[in-house]
Backbone as XML, in Angstrom:
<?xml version="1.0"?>
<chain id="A" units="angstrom">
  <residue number="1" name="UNK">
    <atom name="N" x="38.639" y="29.193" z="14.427"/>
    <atom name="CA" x="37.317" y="28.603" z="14.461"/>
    <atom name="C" x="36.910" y="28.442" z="15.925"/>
  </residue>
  <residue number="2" name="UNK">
    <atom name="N" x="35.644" y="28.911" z="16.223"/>
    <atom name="CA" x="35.510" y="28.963" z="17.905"/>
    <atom name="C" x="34.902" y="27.102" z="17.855"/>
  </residue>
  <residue number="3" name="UNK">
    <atom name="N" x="34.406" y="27.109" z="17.691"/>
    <atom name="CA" x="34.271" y="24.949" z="17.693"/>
    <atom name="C" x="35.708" y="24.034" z="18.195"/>
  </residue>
  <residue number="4" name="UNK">
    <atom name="N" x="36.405" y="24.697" z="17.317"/>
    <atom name="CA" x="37.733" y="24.152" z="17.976"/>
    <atom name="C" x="38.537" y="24.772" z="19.060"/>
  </residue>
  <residue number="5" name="UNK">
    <atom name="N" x="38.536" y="26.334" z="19.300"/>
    <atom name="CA" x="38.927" y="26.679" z="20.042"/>
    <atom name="C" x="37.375" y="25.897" z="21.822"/>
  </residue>
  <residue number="6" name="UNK">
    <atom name="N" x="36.663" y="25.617" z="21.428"/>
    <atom name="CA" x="35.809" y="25.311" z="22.705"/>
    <atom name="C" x="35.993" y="23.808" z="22.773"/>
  </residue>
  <residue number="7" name="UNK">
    <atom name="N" x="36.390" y="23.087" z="21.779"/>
    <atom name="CA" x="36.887" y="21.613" z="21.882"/>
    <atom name="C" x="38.042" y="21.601" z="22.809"/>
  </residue>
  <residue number="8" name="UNK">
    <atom name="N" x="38.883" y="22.466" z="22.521"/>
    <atom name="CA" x="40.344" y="22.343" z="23.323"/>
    <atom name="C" x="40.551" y="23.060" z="24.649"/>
  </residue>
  <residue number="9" name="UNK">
    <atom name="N" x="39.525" y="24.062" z="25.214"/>
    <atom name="CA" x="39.302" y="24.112" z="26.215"/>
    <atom name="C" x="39.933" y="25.717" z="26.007"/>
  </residue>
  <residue number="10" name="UNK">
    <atom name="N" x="40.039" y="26.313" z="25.274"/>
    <atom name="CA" x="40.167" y="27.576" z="24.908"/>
    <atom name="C" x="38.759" y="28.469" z="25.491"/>
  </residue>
  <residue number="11" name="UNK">
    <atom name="N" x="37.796" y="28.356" z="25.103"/>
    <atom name="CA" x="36.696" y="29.178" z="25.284"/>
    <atom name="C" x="35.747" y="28.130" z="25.856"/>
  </residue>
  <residue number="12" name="UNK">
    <atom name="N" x="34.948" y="28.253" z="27.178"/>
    <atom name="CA" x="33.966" y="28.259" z="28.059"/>
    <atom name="C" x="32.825" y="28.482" z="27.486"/>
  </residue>
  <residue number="13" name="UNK">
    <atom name="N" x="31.931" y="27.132" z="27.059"/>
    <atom name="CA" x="30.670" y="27.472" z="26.322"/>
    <atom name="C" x="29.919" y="27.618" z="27.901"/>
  </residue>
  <residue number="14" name="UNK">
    <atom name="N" x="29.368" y="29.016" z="27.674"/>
    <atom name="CA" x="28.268" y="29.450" z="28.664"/>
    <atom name="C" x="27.045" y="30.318" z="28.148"/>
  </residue>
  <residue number="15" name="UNK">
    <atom name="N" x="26.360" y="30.814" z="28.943"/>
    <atom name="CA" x="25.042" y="31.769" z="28.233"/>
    <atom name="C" x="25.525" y="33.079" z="28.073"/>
  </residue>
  <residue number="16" name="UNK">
    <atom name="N" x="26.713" y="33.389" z="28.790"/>
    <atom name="CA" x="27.632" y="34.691" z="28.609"/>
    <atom name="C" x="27.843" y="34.758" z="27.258"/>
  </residue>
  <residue number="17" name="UNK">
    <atom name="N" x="28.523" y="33.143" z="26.639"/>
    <atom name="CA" x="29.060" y="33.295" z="25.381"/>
    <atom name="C" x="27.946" y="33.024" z="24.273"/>
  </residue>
  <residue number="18" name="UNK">
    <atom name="N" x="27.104" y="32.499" z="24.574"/>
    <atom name="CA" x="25.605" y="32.255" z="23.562"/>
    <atom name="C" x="24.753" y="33.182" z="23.481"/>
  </residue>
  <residue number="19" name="UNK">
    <atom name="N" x="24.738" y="33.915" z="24.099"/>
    <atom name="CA" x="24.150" y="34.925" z="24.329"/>
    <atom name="C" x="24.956" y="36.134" z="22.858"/>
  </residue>
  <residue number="20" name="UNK">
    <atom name="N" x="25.814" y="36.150" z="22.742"/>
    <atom name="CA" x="27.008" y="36.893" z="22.018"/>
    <atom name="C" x="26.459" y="36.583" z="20.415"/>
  </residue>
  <residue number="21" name="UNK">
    <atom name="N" x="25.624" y="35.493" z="20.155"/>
    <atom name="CA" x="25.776" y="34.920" z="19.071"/>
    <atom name="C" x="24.282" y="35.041" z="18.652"/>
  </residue>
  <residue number="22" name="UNK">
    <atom name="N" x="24.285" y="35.498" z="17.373"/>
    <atom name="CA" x="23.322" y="35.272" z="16.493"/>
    <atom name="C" x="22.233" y="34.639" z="16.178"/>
  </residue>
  <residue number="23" name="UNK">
    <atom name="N" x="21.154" y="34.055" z="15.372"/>
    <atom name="CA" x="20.678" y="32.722" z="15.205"/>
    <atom name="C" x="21.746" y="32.135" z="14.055"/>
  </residue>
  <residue number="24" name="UNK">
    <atom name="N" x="22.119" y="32.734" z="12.833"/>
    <atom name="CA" x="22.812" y="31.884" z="12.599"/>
    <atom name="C" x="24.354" y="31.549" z="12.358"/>
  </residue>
  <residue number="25" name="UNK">
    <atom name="N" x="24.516" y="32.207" z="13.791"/>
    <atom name="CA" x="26.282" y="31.693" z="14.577"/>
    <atom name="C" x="25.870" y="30.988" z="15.059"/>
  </residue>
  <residue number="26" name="UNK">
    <atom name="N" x="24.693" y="30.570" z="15.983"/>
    <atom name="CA" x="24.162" y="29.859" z="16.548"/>
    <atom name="C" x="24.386" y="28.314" z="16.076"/>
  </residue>
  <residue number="27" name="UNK">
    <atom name="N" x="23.447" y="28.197" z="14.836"/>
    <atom name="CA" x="23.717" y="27.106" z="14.154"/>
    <atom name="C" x="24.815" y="26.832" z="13.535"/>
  </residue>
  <residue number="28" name="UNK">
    <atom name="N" x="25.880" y="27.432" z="13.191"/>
    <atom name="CA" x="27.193" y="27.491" z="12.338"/>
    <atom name="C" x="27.816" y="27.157" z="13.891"/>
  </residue>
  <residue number="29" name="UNK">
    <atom name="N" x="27.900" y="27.191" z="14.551"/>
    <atom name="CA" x="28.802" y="27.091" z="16.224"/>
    <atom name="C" x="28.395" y="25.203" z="15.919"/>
  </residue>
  <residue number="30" name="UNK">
    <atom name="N" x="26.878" y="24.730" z="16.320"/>
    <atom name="CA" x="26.419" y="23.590" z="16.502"/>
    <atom name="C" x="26.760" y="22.872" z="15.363"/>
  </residue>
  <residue number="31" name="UNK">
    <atom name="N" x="26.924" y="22.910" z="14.257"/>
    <atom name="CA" x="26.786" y="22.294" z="12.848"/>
    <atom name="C" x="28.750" y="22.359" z="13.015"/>
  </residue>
  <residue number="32" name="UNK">
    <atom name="N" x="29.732" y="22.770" z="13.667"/>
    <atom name="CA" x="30.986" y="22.645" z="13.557"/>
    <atom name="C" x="31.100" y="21.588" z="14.850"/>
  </residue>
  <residue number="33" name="UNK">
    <atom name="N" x="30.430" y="22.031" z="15.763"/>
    <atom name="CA" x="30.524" y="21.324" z="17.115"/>
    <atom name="C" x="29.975" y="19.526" z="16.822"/>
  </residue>
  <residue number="34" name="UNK">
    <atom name="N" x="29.310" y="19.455" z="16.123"/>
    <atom name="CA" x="28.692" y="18.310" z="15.409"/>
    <atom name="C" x="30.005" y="17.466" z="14.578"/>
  </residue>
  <residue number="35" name="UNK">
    <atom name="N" x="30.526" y="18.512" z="13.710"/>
    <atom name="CA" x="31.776" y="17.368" z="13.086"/>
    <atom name="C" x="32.798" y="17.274" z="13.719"/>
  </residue>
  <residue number="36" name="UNK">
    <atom name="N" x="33.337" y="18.537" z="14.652"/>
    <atom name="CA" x="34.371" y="17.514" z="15.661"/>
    <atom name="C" x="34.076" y="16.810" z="16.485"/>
  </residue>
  <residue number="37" name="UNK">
    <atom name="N" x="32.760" y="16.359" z="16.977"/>
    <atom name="CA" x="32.316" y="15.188" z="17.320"/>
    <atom name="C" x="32.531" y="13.931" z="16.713"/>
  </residue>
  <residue number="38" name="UNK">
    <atom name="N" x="31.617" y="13.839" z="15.745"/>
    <atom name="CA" x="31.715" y="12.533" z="15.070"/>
    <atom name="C" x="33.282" y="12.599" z="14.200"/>
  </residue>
  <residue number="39" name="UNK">
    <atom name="N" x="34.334" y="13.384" z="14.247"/>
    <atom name="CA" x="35.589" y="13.242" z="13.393"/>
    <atom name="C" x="36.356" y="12.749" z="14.614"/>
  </residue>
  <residue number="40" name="UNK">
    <atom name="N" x="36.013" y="12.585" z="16.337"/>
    <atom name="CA" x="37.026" y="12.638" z="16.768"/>
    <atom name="C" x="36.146" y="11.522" z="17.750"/>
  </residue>
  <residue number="41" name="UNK">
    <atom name="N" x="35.002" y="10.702" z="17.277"/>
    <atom name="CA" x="34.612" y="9.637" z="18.305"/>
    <atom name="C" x="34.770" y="8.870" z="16.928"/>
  </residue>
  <residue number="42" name="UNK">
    <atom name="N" x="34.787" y="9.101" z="15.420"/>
    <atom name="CA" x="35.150" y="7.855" z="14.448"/>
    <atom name="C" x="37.101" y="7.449" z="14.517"/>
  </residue>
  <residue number="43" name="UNK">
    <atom name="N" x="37.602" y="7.959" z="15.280"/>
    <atom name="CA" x="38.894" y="7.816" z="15.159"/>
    <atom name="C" x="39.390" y="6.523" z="16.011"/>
  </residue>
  <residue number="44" name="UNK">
    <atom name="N" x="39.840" y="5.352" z="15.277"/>
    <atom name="CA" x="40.291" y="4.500" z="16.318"/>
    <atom name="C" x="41.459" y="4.903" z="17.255"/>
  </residue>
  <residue number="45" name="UNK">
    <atom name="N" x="40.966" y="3.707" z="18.320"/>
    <atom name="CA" x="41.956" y="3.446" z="19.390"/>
    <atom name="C" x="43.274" y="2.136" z="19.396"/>
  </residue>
  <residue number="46" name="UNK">
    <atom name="N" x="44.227" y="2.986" z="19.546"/>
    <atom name="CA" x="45.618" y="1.818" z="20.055"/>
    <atom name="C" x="45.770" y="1.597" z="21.135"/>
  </residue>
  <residue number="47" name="UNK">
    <atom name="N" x="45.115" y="0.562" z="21.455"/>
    <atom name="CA" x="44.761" y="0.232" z="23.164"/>
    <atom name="C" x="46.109" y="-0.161" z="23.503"/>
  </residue>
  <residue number="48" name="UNK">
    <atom name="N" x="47.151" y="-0.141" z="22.928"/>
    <atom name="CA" x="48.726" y="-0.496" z="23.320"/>
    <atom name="C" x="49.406" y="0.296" z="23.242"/>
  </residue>
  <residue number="49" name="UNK">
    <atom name="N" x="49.352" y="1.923" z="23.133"/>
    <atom name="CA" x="49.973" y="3.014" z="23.412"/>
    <atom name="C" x="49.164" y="4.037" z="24.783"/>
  </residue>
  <residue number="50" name="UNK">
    <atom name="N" x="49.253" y="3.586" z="25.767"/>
    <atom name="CA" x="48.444" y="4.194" z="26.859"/>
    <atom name="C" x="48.297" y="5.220" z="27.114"/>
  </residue>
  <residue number="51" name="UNK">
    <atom name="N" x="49.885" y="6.015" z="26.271"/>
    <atom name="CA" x="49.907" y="7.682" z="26.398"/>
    <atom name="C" x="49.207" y="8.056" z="25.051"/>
  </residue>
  <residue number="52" name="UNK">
    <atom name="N" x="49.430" y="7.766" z="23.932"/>
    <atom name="CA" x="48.080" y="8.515" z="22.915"/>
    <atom name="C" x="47.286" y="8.344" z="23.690"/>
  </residue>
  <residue number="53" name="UNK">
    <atom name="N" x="46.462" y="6.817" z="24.024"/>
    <atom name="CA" x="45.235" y="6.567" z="24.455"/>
    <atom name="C" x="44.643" y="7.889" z="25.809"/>
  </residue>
  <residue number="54" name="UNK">
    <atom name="N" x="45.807" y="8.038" z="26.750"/>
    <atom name="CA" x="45.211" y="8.906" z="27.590"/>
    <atom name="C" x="44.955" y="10.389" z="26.960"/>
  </residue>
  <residue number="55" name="UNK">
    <atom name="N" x="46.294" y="10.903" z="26.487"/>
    <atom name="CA" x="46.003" y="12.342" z="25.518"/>
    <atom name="C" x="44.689" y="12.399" z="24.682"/>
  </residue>
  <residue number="56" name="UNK">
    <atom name="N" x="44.490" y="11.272" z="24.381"/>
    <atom name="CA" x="43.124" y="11.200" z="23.376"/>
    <atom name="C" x="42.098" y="11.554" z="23.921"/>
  </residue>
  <residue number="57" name="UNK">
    <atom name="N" x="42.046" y="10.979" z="25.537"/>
    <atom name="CA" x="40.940" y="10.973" z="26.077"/>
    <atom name="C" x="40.641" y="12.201" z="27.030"/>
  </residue>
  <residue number="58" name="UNK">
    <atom name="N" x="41.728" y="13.217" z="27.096"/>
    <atom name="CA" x="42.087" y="14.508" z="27.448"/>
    <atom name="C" x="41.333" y="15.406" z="26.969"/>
  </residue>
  <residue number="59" name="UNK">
    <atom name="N" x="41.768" y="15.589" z="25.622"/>
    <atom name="CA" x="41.217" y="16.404" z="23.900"/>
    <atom name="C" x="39.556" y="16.600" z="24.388"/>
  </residue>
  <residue number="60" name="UNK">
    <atom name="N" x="39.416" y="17.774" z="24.806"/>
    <atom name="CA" x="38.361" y="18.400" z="24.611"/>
    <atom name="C" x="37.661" y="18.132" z="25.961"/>
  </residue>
  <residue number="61" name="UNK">
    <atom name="N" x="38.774" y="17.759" z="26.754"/>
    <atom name="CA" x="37.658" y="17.228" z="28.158"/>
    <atom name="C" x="37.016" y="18.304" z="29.193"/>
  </residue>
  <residue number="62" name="UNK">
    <atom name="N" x="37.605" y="19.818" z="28.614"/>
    <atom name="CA" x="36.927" y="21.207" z="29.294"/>
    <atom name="C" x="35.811" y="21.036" z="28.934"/>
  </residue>
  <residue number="63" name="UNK">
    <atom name="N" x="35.698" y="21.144" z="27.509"/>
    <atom name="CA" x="34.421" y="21.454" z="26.753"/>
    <atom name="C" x="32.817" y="20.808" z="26.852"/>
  </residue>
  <residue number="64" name="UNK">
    <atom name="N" x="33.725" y="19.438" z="27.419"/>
    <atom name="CA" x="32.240" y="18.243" z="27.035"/>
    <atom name="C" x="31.966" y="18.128" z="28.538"/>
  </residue>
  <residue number="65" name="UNK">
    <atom name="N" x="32.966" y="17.896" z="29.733"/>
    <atom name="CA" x="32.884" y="17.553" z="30.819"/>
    <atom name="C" x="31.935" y="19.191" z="31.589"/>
  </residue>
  <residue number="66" name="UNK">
    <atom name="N" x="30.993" y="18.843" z="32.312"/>
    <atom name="CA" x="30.561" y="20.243" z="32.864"/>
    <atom name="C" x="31.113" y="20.690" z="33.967"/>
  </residue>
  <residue number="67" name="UNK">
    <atom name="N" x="32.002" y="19.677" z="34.278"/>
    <atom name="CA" x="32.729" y="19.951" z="35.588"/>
    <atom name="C" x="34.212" y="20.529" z="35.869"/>
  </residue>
  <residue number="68" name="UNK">
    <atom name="N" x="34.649" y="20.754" z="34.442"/>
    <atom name="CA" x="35.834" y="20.602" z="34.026"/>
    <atom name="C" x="37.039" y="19.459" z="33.507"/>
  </residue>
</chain>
């Protein structure tokens, strides 16, 4: 699934790669990108395990961060 492969820092969402895509890969890309969003900001935190807590906050930080 490219949603997850661009969550985990596998694939570089750019206009190189949007460009590649359809109208409706387009929306099938956004409509996946949408539920690992809200599946992975509804997930609580164990503010007393600092290493989940940091790995957690790792997970997907290519994808969302524009800076890397």
């Amino acid at each position: 699934m490219m949603a997850k492969d661009i969550m985990e820092g596998y694939i570089a969402l750019n206009p190189l790669v949007l460009k590649k895509l359809d109208a409706s890969s387009f929306k099938d890309l956004h409509m996946h990108l949408h539920k690992l969003q809200t599946t992975i900001r509804s997930g609580g935190v164990d503010l007393s395990n600092q290493e989940a807590l940091r790995a957690r906050n790792q997970v997907g930080h290519g994808a969302l961060c524009p800076y890397g």
